[in-house]
DORO-971142 format. One record per residue: z, y, x of N, C-alpha, C in turn; residue number from 1. Coordinates in pm, whole numbers, plus 50000, padded with zeros to 5 digits. Layout:
node n.w: Z&n.v: Y&n.u: X&ca.w: Z&ca.v: Y&ca.u: X&c.w: Z&c.v: Y&c.u: X&i: NUM $
...
//
This chain:
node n.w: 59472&n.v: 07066&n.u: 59263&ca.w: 59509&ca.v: 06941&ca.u: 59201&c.w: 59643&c.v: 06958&c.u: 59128&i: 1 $
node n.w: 59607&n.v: 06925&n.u: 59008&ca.w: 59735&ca.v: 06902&ca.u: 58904&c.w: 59908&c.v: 06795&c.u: 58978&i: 2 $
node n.w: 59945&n.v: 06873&n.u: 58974&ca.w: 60128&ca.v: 06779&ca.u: 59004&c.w: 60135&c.v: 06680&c.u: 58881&i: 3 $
node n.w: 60197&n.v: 06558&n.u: 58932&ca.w: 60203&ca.v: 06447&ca.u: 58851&c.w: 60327&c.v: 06511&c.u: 58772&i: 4 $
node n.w: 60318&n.v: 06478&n.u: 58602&ca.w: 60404&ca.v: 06537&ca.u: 58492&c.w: 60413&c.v: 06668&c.u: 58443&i: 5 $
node n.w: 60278&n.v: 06749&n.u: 58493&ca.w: 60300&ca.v: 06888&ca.u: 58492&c.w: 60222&c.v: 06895&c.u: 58365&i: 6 $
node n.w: 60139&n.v: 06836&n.u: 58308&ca.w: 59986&ca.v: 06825&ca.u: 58212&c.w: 60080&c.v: 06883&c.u: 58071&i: 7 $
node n.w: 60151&n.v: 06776&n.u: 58048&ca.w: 60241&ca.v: 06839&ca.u: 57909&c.w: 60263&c.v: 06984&c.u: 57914&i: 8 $
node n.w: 60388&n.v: 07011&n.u: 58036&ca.w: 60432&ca.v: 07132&ca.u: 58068&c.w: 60335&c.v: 07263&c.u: 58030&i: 9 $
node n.w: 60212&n.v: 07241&n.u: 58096&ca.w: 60125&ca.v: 07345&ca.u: 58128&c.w: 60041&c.v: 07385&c.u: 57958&i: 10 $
node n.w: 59989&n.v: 07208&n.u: 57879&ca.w: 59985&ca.v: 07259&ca.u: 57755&c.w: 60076&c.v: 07338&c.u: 57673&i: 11 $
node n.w: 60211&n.v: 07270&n.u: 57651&ca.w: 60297&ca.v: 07331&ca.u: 57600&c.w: 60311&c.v: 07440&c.u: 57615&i: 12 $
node n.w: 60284&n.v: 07558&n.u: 57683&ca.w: 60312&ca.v: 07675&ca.u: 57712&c.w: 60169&c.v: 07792&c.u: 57574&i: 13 $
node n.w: 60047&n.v: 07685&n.u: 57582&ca.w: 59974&ca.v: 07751&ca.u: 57497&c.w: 59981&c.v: 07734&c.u: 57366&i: 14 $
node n.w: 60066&n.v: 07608&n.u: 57356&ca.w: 60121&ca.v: 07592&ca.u: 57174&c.w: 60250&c.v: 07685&c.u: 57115&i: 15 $
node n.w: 60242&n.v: 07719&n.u: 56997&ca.w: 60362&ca.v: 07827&ca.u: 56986&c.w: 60492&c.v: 07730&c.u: 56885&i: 16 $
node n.w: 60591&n.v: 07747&n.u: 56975&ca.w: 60688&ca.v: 07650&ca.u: 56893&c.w: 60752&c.v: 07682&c.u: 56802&i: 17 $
node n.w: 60772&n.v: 07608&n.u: 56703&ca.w: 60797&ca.v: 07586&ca.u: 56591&c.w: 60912&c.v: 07487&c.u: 56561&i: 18 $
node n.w: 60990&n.v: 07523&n.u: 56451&ca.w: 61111&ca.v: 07449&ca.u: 56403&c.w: 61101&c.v: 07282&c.u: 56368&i: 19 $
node n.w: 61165&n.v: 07228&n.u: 56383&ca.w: 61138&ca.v: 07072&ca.u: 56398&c.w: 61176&c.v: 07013&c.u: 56234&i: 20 $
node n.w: 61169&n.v: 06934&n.u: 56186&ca.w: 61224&ca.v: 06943&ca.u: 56025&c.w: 61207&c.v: 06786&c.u: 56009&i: 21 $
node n.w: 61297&n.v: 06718&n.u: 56030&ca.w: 61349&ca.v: 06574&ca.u: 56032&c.w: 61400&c.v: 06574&c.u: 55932&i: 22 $
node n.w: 61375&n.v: 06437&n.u: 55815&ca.w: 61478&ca.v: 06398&ca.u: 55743&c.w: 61581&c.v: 06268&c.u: 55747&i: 23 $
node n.w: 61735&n.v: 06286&n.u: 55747&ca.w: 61801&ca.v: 06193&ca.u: 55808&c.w: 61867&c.v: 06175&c.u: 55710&i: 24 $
node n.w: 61934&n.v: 06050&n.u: 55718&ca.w: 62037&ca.v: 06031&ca.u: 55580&c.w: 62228&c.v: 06082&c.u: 55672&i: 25 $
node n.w: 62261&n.v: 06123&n.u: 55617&ca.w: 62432&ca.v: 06151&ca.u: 55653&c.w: 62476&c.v: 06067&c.u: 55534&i: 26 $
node n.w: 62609&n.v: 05991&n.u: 55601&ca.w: 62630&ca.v: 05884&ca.u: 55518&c.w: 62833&c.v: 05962&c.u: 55561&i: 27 $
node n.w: 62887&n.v: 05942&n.u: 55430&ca.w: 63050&ca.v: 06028&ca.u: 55431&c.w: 63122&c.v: 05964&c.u: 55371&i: 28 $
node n.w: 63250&n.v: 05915&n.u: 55454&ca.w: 63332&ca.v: 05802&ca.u: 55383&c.w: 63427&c.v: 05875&c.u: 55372&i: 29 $
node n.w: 63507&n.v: 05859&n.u: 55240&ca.w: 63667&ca.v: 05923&ca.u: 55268&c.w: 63760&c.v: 05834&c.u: 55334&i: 30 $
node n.w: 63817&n.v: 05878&n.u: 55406&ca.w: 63931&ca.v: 05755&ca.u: 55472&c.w: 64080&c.v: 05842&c.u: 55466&i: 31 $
node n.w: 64188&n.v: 05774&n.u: 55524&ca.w: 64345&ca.v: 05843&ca.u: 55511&c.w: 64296&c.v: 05971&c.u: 55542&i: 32 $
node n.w: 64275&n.v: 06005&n.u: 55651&ca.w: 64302&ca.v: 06110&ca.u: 55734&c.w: 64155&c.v: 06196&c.u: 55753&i: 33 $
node n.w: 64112&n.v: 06193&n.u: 55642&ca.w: 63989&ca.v: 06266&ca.u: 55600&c.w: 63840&c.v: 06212&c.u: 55604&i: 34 $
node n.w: 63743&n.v: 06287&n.u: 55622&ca.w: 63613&ca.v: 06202&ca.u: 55639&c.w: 63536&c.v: 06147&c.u: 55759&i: 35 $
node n.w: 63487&n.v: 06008&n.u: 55739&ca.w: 63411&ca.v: 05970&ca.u: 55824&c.w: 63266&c.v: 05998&c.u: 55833&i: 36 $
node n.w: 63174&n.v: 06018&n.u: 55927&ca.w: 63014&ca.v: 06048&ca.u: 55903&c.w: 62946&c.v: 06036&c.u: 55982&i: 37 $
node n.w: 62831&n.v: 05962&n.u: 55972&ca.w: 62753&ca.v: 05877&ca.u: 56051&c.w: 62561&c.v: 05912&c.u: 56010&i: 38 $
node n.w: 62519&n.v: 05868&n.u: 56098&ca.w: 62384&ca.v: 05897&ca.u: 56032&c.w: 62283&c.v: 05779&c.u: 56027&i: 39 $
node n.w: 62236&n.v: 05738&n.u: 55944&ca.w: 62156&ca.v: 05592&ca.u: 55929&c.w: 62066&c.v: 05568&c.u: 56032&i: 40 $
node n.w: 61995&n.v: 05671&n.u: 56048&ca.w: 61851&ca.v: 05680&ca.u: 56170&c.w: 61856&c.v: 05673&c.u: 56309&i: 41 $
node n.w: 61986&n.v: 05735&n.u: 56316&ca.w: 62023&ca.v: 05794&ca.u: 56456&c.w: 62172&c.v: 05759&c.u: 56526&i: 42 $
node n.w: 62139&n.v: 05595&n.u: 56604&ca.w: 62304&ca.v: 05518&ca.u: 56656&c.w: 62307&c.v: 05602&c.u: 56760&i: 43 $
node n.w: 62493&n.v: 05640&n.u: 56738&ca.w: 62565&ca.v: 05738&ca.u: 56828&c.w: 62612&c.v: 05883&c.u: 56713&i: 44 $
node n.w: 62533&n.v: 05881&n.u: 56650&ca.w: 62540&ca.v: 06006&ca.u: 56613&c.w: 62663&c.v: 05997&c.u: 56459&i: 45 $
node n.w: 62790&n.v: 06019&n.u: 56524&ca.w: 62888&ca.v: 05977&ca.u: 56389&c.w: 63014&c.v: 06079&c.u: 56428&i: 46 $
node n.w: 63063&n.v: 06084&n.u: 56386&ca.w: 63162&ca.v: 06203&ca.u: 56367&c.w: 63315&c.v: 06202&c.u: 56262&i: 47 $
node n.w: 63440&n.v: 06248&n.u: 56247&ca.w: 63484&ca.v: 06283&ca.u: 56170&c.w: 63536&c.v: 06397&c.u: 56136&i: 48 $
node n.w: 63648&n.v: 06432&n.u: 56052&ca.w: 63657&ca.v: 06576&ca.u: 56001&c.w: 63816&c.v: 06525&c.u: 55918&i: 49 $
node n.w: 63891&n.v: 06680&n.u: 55899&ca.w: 63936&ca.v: 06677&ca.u: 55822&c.w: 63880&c.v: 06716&c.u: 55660&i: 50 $
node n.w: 63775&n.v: 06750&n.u: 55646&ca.w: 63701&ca.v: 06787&ca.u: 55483&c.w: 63607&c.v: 06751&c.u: 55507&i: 51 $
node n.w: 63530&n.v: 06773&n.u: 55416&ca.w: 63375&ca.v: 06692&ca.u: 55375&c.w: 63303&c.v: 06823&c.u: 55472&i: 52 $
node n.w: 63349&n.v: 06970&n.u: 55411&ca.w: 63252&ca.v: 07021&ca.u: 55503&c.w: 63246&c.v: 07077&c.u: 55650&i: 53 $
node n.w: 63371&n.v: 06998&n.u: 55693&ca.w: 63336&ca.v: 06975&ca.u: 55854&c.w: 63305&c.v: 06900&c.u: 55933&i: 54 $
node n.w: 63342&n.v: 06796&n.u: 55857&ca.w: 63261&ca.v: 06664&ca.u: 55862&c.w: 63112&c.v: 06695&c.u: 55878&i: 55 $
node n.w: 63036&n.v: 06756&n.u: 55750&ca.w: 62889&ca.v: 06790&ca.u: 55779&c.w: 62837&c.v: 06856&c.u: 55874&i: 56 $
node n.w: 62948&n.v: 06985&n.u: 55927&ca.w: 62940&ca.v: 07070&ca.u: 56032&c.w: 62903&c.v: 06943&c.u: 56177&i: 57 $
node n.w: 63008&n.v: 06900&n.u: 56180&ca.w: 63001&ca.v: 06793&ca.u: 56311&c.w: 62917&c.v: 06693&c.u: 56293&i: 58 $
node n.w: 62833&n.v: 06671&n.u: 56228&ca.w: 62735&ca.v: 06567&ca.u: 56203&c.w: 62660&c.v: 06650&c.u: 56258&i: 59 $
node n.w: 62652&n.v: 06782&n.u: 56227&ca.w: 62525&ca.v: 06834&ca.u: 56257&c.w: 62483&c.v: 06869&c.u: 56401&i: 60 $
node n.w: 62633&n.v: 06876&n.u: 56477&ca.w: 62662&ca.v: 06919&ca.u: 56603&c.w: 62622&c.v: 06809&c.u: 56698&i: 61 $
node n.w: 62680&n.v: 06681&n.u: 56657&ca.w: 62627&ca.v: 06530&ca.u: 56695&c.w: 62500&c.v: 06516&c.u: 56684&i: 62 $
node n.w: 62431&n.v: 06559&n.u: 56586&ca.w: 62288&ca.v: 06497&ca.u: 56555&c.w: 62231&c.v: 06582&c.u: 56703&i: 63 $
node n.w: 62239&n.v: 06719&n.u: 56720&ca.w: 62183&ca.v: 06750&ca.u: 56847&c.w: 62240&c.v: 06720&c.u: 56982&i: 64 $
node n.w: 62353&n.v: 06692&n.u: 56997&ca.w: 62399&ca.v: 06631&ca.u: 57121&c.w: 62370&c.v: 06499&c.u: 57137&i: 65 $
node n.w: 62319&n.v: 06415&n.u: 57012&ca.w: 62234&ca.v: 06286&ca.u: 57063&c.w: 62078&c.v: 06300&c.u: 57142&i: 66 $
node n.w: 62010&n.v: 06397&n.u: 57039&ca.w: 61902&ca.v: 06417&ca.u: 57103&c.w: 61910&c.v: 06459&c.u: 57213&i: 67 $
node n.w: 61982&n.v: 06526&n.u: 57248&ca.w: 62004&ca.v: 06631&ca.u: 57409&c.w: 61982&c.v: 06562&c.u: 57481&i: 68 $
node n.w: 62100&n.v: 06441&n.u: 57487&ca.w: 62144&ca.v: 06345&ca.u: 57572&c.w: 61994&c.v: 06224&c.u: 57574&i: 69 $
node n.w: 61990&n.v: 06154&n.u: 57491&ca.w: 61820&ca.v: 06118&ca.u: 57479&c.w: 61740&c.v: 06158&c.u: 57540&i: 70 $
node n.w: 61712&n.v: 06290&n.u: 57560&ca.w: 61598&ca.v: 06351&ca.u: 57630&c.w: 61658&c.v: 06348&c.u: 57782&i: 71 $
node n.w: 61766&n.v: 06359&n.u: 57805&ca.w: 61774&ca.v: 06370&ca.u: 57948&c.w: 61803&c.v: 06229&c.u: 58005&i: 72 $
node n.w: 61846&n.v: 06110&n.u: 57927&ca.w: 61809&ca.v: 06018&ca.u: 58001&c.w: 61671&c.v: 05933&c.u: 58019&i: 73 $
node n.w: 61597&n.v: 05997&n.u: 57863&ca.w: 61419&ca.v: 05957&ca.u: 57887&c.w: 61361&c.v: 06040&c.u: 58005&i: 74 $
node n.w: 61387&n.v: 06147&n.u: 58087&ca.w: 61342&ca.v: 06251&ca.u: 58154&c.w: 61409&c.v: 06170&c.u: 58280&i: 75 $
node n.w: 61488&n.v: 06183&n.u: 58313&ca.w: 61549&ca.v: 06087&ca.u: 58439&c.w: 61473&c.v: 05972&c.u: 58452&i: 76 $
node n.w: 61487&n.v: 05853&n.u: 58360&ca.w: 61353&ca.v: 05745&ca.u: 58360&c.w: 61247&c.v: 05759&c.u: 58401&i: 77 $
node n.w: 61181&n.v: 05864&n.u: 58379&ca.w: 61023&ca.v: 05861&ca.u: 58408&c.w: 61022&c.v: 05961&c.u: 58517&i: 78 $
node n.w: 61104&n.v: 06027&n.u: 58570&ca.w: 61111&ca.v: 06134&ca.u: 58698&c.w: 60975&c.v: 06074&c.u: 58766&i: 79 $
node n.w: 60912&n.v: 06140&n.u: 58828&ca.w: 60803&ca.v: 06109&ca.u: 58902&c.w: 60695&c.v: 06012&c.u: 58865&i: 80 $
node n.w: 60696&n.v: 05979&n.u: 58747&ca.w: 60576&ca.v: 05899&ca.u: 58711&c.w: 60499&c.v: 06000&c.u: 58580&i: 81 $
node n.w: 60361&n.v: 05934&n.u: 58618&ca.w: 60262&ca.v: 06002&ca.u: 58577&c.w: 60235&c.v: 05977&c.u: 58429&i: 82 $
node n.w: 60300&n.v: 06070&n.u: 58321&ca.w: 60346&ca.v: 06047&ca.u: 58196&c.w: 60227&c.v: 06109&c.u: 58083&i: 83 $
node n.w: 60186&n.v: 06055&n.u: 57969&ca.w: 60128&ca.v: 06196&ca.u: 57893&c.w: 60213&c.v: 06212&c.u: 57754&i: 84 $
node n.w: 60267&n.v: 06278&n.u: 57723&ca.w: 60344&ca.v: 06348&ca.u: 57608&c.w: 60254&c.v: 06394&c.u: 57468&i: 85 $
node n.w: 60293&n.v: 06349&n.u: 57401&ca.w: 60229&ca.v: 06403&ca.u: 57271&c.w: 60311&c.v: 06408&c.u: 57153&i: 86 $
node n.w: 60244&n.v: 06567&n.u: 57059&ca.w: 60360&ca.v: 06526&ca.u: 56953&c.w: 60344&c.v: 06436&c.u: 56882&i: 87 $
node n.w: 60470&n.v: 06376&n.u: 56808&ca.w: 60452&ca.v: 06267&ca.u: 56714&c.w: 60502&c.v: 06314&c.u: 56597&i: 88 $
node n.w: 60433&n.v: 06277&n.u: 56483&ca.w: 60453&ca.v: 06301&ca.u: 56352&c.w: 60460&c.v: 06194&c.u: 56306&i: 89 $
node n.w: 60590&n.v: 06169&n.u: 56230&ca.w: 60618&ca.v: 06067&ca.u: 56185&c.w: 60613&c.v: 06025&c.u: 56023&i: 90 $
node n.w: 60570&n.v: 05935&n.u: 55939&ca.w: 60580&ca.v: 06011&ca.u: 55803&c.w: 60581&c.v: 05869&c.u: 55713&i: 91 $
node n.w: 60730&n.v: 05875&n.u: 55654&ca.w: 60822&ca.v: 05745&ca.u: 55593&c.w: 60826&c.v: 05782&c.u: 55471&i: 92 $
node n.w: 60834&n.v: 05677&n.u: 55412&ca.w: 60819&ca.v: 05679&ca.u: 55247&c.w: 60985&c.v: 05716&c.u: 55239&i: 93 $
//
């Protein structure tokens, strides 16, 4: 007998993973003390910099430490309940 939450796990292992390819808007304000940057799609995920291109650097660093964090408090939530996972493809004009 299958363990409750294992079903994903056990597929996942026969799919071969692949790079994820999201499109997000980065939105870059100049302010005194250099740039501000935020991302339209994704609240939490904002950052600043002293230049534009570290600013982008740390957007980019944010954009995955939101998801990180996301996944581990959706994963805590459902601890022990009997879940089914699927990918989602999402697709916006």
């Amino acid at each position: 007998m299958m363990e409750r939450g294992t079903e994903f796990h056990e597929r996942a292992l026969l799919v071969p993973l692949t790079p994820l390819s999201i499109h997000l808007t980065a939105v870059f304000m100049k302010a005194p003390e250099g740039y501000i940057a935020f991302v339209e799609e994704l609240p939490g995920a904002n950052t600043q910099a002293d230049t534009l291109e570290g600013a982008r650097e740390n957007l980019n660093e944010a954009v995955t430490l939101v998801l990180e964090a996301n996944r581990v408090l959706a994963e805590e939530s459902i601890a022990g309940a009997e879940v089914i996972r699927e990918k989602l493809i999402v697709s916006a004009a």
